[in-house]
C-alpha positions in Angstrom: 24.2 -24.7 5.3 26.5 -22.0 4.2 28.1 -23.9 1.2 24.1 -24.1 0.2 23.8 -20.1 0.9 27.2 -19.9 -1.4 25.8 -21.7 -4.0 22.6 -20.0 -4.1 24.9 -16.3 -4.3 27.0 -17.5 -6.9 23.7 -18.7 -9.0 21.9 -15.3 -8.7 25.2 -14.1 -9.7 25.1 -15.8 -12.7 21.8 -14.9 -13.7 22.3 -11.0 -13.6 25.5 -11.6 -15.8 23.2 -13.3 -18.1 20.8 -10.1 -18.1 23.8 -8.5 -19.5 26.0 -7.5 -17.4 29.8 -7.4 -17.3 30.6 -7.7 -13.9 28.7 -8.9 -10.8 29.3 -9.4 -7.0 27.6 -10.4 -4.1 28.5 -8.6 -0.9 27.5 -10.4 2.3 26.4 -8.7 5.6 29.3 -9.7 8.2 27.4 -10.1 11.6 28.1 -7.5 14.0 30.4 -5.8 12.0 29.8 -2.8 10.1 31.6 -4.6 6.8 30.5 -6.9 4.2 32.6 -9.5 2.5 33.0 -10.6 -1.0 31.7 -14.1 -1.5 30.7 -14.4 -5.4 31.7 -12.8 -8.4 31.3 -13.5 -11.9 33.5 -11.3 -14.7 36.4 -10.7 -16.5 39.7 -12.5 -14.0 41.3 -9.2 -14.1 38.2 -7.2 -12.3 38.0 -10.4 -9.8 41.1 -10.2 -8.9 41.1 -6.5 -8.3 37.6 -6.5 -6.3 38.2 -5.7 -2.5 37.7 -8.2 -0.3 35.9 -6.3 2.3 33.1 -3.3 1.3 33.2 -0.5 4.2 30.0 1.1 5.5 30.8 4.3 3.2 31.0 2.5 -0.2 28.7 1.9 -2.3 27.8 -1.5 -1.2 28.2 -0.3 2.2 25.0 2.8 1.7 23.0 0.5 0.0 23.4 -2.6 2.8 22.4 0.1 5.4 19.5 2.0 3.6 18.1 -0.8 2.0 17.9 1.7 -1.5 19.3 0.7 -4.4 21.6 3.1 -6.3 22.8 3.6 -10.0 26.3 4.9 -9.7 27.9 6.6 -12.6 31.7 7.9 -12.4 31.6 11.0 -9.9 28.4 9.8 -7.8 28.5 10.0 -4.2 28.8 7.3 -3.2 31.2 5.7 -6.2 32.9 2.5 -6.8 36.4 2.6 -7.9 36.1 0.8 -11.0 34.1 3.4 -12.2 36.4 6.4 -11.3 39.0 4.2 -12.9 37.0 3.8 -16.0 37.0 0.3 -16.3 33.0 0.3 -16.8 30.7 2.9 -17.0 27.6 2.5 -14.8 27.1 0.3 -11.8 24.1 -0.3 -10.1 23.8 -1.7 -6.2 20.5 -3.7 -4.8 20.3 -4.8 -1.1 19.5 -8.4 -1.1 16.8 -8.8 2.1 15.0 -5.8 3.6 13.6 -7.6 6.9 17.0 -9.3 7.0 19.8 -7.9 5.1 22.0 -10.7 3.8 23.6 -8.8 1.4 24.3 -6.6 -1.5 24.9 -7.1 -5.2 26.9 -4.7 -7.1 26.3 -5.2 -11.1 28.3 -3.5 -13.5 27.8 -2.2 -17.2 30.6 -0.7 -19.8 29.2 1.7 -21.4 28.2 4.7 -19.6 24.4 5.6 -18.4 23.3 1.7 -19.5 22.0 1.2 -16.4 17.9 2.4 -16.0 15.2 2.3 -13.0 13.7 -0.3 -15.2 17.2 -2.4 -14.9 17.3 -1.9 -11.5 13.7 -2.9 -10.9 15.0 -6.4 -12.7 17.8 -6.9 -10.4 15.5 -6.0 -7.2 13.7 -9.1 -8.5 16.7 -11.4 -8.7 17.8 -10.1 -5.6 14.1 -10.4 -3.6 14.4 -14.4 -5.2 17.4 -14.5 -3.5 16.5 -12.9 0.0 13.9 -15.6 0.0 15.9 -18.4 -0.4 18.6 -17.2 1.9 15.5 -16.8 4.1 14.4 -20.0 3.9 17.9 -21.5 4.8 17.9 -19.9 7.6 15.0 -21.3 9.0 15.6 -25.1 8.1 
């Protein structure tokens, strides 16, 4: 079951780098903590291998798996990511996978600053509802 939910991550992963996206991740919800764990990535090996592990409830990912919103983040937003204060990429843009249940959250990042719209955003929501679903589904089998 969880090698299925893995595979399904890594595949919606996939499919926002192919909407044009530089980087993407896939935070999942660690029951009964308030952290989330990395568990698919897609990017350049150098971003991979610098992504943390573990997302706190004050990051980025964190605010977004409690609220449920999802949140363009820019270098200087509250909350940030520190690839952007870095300047590595330039906008960032963080969607809750599941409202009901929260499985997750996927962090997609851009270069170039302000590349990221609501309209981009509404794209990901979409990826990310597909996702929820299937997860969903899992769940229940």
């Amino acid at each position: 079951k969880a090698t299925k939910g893995l595979g399904k991550q890594q595949a919606a992963v996939s499919a926002i780098v192919d909407l044009g996206y530089d980087h993407v991740a896939f935070y999942a919800v660690e029951q009964g903590k308030d952290t989330l764990a990395l568990t698919a990535q897609m990017g350049d090996n150098v971003v991979m291998n610098a992504m943390p592990q573990r997302a706190d409830a004050n990051s980025l990912v964190g605010v977004v798996a409690r609220t449920g919103k999802s949140q363009i983040a820019a270098r200087g937003s509250t909350p940030s990511h520190f690839l952007l204060e870095k300047g590595r990429f330039g906008a960032a843009a963080a969607v809750s996978v599941g409202q009901a249940i929260r499985f997750g959250v996927v962090i997609a990042f851009r270069e170039p600053p302000d590349s990221i719209s609501q309209e981009h955003v509404i794209m990901l929501e979409l990826v990310c509802a597909q996702l929820a679903s299937s997860l969903a589904k899992d769940q229940r089998e």
